[in-house]
N, CA, C and O atoms as a DFTB+ gen file, in Angstrom:
716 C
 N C O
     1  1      11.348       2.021      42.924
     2  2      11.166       2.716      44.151
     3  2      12.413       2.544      44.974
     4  3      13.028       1.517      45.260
     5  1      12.616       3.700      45.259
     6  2      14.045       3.605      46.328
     7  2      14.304       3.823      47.812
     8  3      14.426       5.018      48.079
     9  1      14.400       3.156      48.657
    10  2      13.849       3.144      49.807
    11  2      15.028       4.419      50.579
    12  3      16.053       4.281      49.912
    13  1      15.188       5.107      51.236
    14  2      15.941       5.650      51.873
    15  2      16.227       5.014      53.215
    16  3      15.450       4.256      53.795
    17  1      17.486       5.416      53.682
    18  2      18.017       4.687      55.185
    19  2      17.052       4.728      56.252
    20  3      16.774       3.698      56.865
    21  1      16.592       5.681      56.486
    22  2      15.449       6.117      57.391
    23  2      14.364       5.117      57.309
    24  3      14.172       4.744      58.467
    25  1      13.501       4.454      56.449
    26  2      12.745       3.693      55.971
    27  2      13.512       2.259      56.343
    28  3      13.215       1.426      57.200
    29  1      14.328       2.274      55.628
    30  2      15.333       0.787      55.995
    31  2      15.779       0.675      56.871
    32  3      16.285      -0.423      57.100
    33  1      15.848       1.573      57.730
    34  2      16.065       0.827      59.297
    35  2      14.741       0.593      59.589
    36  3      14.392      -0.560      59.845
    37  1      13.837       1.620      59.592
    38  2      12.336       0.946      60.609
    39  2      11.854      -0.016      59.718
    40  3      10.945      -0.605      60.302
    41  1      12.064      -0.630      58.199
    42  2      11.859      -1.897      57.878
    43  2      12.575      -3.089      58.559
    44  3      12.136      -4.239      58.558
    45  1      13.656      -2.708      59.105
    46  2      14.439      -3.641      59.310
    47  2      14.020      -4.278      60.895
    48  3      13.701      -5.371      61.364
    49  1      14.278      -2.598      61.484
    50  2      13.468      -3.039      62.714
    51  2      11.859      -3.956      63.075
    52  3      11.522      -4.630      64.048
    53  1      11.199      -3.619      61.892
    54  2      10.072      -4.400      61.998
    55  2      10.241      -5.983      61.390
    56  3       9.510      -6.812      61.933
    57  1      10.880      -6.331      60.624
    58  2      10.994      -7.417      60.117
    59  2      11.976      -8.436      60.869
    60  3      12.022      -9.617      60.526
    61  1      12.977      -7.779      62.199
    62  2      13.799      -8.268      62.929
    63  2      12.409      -8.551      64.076
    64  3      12.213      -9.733      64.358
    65  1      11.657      -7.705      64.593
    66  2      10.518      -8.191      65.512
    67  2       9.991      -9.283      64.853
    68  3       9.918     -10.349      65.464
    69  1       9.584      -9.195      63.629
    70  2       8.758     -10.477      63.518
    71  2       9.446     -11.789      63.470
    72  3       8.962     -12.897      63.237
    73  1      10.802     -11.416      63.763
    74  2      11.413     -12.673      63.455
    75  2      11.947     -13.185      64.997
    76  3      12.036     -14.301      65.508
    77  1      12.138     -12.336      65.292
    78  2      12.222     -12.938      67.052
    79  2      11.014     -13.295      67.595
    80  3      11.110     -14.247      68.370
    81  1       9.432     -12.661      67.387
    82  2       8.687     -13.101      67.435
    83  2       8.285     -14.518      67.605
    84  3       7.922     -15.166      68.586
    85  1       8.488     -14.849      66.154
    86  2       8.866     -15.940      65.791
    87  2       9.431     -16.839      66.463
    88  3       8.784     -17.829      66.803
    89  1      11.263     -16.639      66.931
    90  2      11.900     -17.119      67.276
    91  2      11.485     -17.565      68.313
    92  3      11.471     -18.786      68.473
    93  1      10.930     -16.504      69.526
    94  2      10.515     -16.668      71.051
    95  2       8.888     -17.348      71.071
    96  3       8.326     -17.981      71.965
    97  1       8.534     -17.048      70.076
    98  2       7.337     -18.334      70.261
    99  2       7.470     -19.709      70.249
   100  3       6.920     -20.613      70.878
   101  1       8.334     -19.666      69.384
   102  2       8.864     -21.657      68.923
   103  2       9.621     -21.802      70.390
   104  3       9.237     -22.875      70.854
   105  1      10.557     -21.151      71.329
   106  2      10.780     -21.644      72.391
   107  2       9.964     -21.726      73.598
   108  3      10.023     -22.553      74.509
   109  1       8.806     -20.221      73.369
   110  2       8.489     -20.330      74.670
   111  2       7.097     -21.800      74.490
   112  3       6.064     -21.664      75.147
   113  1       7.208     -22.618      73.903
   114  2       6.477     -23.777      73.837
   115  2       6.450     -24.722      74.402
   116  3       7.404     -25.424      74.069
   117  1       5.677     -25.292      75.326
   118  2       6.199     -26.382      76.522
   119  2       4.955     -27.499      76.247
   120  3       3.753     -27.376      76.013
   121  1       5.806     -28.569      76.387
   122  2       4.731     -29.552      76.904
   123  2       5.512     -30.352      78.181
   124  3       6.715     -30.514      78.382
   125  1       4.245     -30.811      79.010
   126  2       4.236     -31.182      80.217
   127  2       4.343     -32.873      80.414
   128  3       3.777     -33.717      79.720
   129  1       5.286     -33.115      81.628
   130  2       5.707     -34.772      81.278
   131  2       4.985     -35.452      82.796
   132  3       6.075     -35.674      83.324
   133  1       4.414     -35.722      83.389
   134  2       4.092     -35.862      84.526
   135  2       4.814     -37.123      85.099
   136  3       4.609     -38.310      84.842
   137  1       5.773     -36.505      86.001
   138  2       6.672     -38.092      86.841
   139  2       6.568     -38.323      88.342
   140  3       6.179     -37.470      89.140
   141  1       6.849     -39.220      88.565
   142  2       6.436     -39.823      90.189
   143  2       7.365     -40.617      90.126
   144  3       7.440     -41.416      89.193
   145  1       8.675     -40.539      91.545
   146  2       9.438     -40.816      91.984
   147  2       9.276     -41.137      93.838
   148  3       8.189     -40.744      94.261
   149  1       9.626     -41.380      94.250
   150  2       9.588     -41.825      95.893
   151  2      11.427     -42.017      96.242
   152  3      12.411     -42.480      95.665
   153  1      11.101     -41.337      97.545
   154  2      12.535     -40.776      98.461
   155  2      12.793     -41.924      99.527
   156  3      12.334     -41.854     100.667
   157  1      13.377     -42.729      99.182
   158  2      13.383     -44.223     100.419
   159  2      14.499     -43.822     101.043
   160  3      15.642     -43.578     100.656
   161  1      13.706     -43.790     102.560
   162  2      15.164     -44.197     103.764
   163  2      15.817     -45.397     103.423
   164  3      15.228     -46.376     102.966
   165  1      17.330     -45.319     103.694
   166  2      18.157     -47.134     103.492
   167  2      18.492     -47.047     105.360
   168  3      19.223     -46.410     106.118
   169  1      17.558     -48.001     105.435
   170  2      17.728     -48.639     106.531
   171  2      19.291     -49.439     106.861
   172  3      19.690     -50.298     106.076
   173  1      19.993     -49.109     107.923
   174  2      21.063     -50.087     108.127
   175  2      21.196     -49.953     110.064
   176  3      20.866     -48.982     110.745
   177  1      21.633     -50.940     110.423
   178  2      21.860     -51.482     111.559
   179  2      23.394     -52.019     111.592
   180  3      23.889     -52.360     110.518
   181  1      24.253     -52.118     112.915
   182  2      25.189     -52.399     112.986
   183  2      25.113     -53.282     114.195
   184  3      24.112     -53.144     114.899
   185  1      26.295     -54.448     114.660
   186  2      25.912     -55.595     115.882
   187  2      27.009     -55.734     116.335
   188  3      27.958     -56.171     115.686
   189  1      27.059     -55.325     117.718
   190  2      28.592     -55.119     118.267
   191  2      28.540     -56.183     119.090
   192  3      27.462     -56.682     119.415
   193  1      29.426     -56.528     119.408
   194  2      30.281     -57.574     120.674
   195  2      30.057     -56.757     121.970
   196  3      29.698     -55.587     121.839
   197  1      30.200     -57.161     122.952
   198  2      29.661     -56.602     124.403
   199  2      31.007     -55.704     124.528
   200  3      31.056     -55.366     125.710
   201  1      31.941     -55.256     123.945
   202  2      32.647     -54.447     124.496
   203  2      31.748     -53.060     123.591
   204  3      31.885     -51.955     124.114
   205  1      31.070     -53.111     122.585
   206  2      30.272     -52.021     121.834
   207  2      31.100     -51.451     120.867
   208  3      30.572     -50.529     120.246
   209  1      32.384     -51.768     120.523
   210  2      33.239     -51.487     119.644
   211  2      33.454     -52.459     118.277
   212  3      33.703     -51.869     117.225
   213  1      33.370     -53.847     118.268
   214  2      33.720     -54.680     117.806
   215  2      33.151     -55.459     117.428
   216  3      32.930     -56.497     118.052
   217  1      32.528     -55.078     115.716
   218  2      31.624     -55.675     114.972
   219  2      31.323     -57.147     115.573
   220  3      32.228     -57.933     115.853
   221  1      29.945     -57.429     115.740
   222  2      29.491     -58.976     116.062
   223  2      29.588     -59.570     114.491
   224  3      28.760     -59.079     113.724
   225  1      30.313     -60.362     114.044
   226  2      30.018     -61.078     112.714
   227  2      30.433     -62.268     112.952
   228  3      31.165     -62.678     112.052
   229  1      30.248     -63.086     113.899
   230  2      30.167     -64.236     114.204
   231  2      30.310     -64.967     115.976
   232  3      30.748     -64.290     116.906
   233  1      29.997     -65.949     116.087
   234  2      29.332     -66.554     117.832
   235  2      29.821     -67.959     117.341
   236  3      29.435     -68.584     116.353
   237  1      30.981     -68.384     118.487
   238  2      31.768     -69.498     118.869
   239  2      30.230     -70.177     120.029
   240  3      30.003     -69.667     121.127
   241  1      29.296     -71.472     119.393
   242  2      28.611     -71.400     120.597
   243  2      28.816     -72.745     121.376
   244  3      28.020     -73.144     122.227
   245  1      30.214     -73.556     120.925
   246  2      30.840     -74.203     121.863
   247  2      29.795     -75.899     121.620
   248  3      29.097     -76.343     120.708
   249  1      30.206     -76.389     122.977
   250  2      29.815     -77.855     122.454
   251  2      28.598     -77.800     123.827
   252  3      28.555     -77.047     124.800
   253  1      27.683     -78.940     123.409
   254  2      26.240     -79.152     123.810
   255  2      25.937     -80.228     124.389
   256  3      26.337     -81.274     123.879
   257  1      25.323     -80.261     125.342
   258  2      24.929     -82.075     125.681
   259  2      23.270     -81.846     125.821
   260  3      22.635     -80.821     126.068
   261  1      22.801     -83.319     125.545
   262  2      21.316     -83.155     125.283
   263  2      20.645     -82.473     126.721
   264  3      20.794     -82.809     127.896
   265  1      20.005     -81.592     126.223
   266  2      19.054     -80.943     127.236
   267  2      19.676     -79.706     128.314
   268  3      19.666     -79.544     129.535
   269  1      20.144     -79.042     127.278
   270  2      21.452     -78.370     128.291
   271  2      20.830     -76.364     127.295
   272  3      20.337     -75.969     126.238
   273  1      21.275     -75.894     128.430
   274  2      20.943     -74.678     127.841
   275  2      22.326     -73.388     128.295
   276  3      22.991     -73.259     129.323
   277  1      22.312     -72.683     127.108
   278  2      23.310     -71.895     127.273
   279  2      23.292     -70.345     127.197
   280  3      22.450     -70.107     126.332
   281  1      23.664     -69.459     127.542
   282  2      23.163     -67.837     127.235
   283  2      24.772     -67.169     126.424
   284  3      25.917     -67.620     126.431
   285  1      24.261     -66.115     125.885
   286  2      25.489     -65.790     125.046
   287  2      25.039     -64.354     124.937
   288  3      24.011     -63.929     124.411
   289  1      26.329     -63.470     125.735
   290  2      27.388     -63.935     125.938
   291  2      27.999     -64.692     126.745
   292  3      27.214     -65.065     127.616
   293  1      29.307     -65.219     126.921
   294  2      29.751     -66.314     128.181
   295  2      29.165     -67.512     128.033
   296  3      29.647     -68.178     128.950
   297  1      28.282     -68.315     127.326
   298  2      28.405     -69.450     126.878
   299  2      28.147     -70.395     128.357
   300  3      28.739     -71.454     128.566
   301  1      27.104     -69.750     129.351
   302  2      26.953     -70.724     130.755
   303  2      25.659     -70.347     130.754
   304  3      25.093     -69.428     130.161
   305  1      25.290     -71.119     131.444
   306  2      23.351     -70.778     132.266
   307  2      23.233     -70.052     133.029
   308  3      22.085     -69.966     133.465
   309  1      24.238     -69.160     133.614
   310  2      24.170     -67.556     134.288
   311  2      23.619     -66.724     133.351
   312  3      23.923     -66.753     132.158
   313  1      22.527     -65.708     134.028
   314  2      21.645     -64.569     133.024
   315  2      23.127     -63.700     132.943
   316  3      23.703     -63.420     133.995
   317  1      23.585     -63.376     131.882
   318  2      24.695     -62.708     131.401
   319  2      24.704     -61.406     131.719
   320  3      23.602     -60.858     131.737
   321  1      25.886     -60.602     132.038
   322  2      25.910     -59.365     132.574
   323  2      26.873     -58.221     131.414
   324  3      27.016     -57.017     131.625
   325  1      27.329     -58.833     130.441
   326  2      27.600     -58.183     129.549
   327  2      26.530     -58.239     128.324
   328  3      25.944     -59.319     128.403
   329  1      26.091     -57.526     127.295
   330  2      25.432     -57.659     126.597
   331  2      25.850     -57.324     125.087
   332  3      26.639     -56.395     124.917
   333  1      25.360     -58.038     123.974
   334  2      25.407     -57.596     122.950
   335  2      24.479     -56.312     122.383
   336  3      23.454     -56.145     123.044
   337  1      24.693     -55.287     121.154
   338  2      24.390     -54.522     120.582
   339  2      23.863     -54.445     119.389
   340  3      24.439     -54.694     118.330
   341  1      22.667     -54.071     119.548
   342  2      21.896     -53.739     117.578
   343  2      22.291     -52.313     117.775
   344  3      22.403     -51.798     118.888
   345  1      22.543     -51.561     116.387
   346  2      22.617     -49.782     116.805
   347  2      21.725     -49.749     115.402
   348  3      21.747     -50.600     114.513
   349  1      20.996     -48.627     115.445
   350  2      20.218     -48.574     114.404
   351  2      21.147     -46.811     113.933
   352  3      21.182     -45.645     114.326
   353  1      21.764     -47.718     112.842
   354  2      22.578     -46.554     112.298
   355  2      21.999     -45.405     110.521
   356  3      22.600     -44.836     109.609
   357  1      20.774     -45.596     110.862
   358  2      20.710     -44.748     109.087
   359  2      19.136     -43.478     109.841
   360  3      18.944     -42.723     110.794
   361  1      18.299     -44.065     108.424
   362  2      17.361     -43.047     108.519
   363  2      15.701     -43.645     108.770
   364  3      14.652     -43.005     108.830
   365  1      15.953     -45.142     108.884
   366  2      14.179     -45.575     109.469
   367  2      14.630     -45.734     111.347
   368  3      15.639     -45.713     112.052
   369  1      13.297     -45.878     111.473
   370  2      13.144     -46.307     112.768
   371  2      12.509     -48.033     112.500
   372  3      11.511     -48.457     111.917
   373  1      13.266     -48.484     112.997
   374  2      13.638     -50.660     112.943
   375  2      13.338     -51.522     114.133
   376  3      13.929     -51.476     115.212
   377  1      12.387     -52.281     113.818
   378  2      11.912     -53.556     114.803
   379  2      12.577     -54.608     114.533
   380  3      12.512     -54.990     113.364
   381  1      13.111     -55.116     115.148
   382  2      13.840     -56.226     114.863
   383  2      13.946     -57.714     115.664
   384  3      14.166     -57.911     116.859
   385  1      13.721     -58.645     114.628
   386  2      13.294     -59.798     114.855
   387  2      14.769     -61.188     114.861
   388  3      15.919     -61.017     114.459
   389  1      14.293     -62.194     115.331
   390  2      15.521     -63.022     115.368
   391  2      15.039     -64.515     114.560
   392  3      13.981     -65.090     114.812
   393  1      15.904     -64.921     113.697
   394  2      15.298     -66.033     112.692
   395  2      16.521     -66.724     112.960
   396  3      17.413     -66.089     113.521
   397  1      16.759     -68.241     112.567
   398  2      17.776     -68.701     112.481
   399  2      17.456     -69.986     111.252
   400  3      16.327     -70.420     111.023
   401  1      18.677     -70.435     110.582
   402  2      18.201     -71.685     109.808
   403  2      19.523     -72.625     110.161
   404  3      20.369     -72.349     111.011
   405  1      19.504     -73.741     109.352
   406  2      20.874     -74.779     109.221
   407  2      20.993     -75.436     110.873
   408  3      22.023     -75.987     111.260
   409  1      19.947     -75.296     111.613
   410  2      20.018     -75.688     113.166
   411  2      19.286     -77.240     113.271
   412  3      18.145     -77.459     112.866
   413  1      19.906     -77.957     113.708
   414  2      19.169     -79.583     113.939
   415  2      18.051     -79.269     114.864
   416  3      18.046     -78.471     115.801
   417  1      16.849     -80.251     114.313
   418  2      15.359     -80.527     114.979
   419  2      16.064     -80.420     116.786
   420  3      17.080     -81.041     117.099
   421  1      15.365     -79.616     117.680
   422  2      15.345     -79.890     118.964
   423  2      16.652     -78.783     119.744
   424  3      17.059     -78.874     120.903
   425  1      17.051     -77.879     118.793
   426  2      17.765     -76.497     119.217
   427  2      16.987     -76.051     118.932
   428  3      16.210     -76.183     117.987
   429  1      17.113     -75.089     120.163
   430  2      15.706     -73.536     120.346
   431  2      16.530     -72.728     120.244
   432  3      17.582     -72.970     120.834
   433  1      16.430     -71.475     119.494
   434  2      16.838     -69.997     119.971
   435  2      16.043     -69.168     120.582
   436  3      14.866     -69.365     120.278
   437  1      16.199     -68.367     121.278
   438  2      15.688     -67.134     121.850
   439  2      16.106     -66.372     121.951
   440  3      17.277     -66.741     122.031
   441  1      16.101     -64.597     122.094
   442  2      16.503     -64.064     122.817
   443  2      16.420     -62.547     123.318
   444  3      16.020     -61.682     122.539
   445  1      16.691     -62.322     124.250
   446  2      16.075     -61.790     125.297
   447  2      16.561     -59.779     124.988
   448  3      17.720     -59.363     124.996
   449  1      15.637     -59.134     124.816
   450  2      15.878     -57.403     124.079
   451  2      15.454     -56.512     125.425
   452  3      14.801     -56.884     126.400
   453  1      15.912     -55.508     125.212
   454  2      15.435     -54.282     125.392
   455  2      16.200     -52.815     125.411
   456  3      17.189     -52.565     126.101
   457  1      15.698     -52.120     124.729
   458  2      15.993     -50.865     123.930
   459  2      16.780     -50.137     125.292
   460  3      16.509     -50.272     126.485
   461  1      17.723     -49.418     124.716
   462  2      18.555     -48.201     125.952
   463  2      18.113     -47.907     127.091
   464  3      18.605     -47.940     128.218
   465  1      16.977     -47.569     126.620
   466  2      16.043     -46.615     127.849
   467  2      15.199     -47.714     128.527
   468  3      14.399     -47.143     129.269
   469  1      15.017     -49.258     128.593
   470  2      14.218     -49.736     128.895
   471  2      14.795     -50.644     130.222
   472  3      15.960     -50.975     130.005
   473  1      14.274     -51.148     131.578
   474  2      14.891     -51.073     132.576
   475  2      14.776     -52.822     132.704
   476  3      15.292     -53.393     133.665
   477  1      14.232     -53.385     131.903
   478  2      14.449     -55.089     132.008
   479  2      13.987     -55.820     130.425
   480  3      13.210     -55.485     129.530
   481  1      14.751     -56.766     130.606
   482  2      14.620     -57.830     129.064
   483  2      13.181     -58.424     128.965
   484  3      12.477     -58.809     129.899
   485  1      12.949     -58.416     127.881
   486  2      11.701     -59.007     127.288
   487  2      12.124     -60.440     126.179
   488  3      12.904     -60.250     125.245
   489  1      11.644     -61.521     126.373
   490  2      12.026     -62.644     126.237
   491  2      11.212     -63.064     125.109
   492  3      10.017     -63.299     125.293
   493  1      11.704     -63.175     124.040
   494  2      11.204     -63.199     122.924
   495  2      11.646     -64.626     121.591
   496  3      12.777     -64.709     121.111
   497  1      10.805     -65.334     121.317
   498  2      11.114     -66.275     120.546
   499  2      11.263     -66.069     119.010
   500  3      10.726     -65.216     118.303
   501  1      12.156     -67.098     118.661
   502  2      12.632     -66.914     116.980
   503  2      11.048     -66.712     115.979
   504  3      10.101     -67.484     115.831
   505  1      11.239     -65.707     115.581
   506  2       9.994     -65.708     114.480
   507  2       9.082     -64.356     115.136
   508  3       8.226     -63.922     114.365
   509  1       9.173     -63.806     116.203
   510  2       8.695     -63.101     116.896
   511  2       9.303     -61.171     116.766
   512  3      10.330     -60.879     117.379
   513  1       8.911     -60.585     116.336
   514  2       9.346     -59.094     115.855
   515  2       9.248     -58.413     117.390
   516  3       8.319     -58.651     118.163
   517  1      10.107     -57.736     117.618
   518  2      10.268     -56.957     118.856
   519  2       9.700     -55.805     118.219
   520  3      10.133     -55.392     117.143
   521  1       8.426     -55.084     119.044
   522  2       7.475     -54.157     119.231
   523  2       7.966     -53.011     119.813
   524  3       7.117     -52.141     120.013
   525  1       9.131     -52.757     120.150
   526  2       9.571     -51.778     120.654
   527  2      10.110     -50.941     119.560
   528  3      10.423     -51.856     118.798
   529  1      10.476     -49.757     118.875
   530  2      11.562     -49.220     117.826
   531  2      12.404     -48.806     118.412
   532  3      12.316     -48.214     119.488
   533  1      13.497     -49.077     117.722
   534  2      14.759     -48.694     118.060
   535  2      14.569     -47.396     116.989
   536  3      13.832     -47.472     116.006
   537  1      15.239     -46.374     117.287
   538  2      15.172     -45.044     116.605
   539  2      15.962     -44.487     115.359
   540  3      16.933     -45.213     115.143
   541  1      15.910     -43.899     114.859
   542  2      16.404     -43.597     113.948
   543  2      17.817     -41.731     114.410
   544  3      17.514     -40.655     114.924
   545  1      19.062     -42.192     113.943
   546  2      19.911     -41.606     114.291
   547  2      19.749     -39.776     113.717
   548  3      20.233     -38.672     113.967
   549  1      18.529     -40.549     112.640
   550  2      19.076     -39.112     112.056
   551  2      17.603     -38.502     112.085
   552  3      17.473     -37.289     111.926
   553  1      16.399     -39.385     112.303
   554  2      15.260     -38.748     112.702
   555  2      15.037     -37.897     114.260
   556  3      14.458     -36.893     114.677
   557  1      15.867     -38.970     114.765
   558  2      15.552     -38.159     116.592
   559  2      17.262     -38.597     116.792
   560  3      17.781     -39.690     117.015
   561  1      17.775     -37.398     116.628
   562  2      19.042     -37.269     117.191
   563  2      19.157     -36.902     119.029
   564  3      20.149     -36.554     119.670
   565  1      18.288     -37.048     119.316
   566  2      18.714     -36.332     120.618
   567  2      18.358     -37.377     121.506
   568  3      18.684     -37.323     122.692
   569  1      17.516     -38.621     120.882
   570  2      17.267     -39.199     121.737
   571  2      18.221     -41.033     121.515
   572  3      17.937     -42.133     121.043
   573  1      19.296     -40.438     122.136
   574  2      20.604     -41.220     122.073
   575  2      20.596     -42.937     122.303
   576  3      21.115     -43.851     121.661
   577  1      19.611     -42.897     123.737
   578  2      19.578     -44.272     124.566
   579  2      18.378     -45.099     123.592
   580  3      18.405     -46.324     123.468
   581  1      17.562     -44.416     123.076
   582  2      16.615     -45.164     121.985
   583  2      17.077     -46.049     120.646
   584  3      16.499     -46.936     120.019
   585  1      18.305     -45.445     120.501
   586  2      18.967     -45.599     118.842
   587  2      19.547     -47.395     119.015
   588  3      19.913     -47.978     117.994
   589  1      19.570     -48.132     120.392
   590  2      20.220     -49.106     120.393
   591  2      19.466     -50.088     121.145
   592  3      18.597     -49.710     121.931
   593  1      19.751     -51.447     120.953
   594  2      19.070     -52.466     121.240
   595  2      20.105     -53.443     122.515
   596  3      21.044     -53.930     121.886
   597  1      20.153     -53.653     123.312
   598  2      20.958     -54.680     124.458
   599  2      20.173     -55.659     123.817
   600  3      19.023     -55.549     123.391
   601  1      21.453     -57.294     123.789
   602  2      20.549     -58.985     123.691
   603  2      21.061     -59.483     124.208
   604  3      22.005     -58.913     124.757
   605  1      20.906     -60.565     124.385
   606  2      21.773     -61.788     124.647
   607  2      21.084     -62.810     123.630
   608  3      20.126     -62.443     122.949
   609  1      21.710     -64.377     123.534
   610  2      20.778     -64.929     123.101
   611  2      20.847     -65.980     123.832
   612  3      21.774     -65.997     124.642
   613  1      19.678     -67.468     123.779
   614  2      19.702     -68.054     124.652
   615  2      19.303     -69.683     123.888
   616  3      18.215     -70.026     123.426
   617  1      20.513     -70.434     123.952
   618  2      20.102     -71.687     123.272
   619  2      19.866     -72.753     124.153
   620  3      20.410     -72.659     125.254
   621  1      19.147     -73.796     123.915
   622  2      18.607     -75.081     124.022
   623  2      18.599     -76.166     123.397
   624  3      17.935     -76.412     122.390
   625  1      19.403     -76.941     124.010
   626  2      19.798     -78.012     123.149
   627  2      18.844     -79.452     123.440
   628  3      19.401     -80.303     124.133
   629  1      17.529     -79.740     122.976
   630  2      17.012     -80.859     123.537
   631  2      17.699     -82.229     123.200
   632  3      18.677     -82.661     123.811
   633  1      17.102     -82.833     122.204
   634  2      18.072     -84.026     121.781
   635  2      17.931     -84.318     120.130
   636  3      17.301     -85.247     119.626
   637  1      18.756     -83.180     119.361
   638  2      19.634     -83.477     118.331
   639  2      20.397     -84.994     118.209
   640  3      20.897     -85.621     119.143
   641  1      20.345     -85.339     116.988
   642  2      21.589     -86.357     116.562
   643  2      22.475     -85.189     116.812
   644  3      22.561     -83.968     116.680
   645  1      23.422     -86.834     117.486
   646  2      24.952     -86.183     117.642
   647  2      25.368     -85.821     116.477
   648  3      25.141     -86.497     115.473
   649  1      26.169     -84.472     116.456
   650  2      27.116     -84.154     115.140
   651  2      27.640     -82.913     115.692
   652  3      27.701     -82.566     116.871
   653  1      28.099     -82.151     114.370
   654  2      28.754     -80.751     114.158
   655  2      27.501     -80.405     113.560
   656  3      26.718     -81.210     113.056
   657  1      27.336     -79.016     113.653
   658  2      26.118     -78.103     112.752
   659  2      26.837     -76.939     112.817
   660  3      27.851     -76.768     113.495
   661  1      26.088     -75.821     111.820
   662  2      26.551     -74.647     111.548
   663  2      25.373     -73.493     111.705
   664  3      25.331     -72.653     110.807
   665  1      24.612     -73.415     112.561
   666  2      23.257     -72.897     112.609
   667  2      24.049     -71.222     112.379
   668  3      25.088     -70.688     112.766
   669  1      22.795     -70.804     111.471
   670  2      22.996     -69.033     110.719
   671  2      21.909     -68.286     111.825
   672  3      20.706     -68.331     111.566
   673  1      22.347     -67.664     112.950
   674  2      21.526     -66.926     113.679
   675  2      21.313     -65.280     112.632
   676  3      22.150     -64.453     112.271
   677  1      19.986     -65.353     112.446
   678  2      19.806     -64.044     111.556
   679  2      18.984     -63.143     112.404
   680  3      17.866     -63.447     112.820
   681  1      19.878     -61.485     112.753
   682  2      18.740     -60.470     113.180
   683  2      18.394     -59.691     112.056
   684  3      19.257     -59.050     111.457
   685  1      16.935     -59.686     111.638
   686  2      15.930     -59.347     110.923
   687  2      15.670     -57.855     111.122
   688  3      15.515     -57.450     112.274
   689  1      15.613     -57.067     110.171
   690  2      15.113     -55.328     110.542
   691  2      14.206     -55.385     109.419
   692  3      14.311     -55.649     108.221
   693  1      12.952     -54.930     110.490
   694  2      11.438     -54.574     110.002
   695  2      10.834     -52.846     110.101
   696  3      11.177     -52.012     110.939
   697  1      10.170     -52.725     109.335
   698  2       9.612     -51.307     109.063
   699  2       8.632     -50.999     109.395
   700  3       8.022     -50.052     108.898
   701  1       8.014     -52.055     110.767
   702  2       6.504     -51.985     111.391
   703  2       6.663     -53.348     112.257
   704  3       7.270     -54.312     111.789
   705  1       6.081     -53.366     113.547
   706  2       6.254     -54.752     114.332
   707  2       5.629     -55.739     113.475
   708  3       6.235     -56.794     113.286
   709  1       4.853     -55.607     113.099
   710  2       3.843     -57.329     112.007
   711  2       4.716     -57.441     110.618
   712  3       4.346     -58.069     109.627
   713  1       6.157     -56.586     110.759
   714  2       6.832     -57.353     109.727
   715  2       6.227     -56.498     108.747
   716  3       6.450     -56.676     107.550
């Protein structure tokens, strides 16, 4: 039997369908992978020196006699009129707490917050989370005076053995006041 051209193309054409057929079935074949991922804000904060320019990364807090108390900045028992800076620089909104370690039995820290917009200090002890939020720069941009924290801090020296110490004042950023 001899097929003529006419025939052999519409064989061809039909036997090219079944083969893409084919082809497009084996791809259009899916199976399903089910994943769960989570989008975390990175929280970061920055701690300026009372001029507001000039990273805080360390406090000269001078020498002590028993029972003597000091405020910082300026290092005297005057309520201080310059203040230090938390800036809450990313994408949470941050409570922030004050811890310290490496400090001899009978030094107290404290010290004393309140957010941009807030019109007097709230006096707050080590271990204690400030209830106020400082804001987030990139959640509420508009609300400028919220994004930053005024401190001072305020030590007490009862009666330590005499020595040198190296006490690590740590400010703490929390993602809810109870830490």
């Amino acid at each position: 039997m001899r097929l003529n051209s006419k025939k052999t193309a519409i064989l061809g054409i039909i036997l090219a369908s079944i083969m893409a057929g084919s082809a497009i079935a084996t791809f259009m074949l899916r199976k399903d992978i089910q994943t769960s991922l989570r989008v975390k804000a990175t929280p970061s904060m920055k701690l300026f020196d009372v001029d507001g320019q000039t990273e805080l990364l360390s406090l000269s807090l001078g020498d002590f006699t028993w029972e003597s108390t000091k405020n910082f900045p300026g290092g005297t028992t005057a309520t201080p009129t310059e203040f230090y800076f938390a800036n809450n620089t990313d994408q949470v909104d941050l409570y922030l707490g004050l811890a310290f370690e490496n400090a001899p039995t009978g030094l107290v820290f404290k010290w004393f917050v309140k957010r941009g917009d807030e019109a007097s200090f709230t006096e707050m002890s080590a271990g204690v989370i400030y209830w106020t939020p400082i804001l987030s720069p990139a959640l509420h941009p508009s609300e400028t005076d919220k994004q930053y924290l005024n401190f001072y801090i305020q030590v007490y020296c009862g009666r330590p053995a005499f020595g040198d110490y190296n006490p690590v004042v740590h400010i703490n950023a929390y993602d809810s006041p109870s830490g």
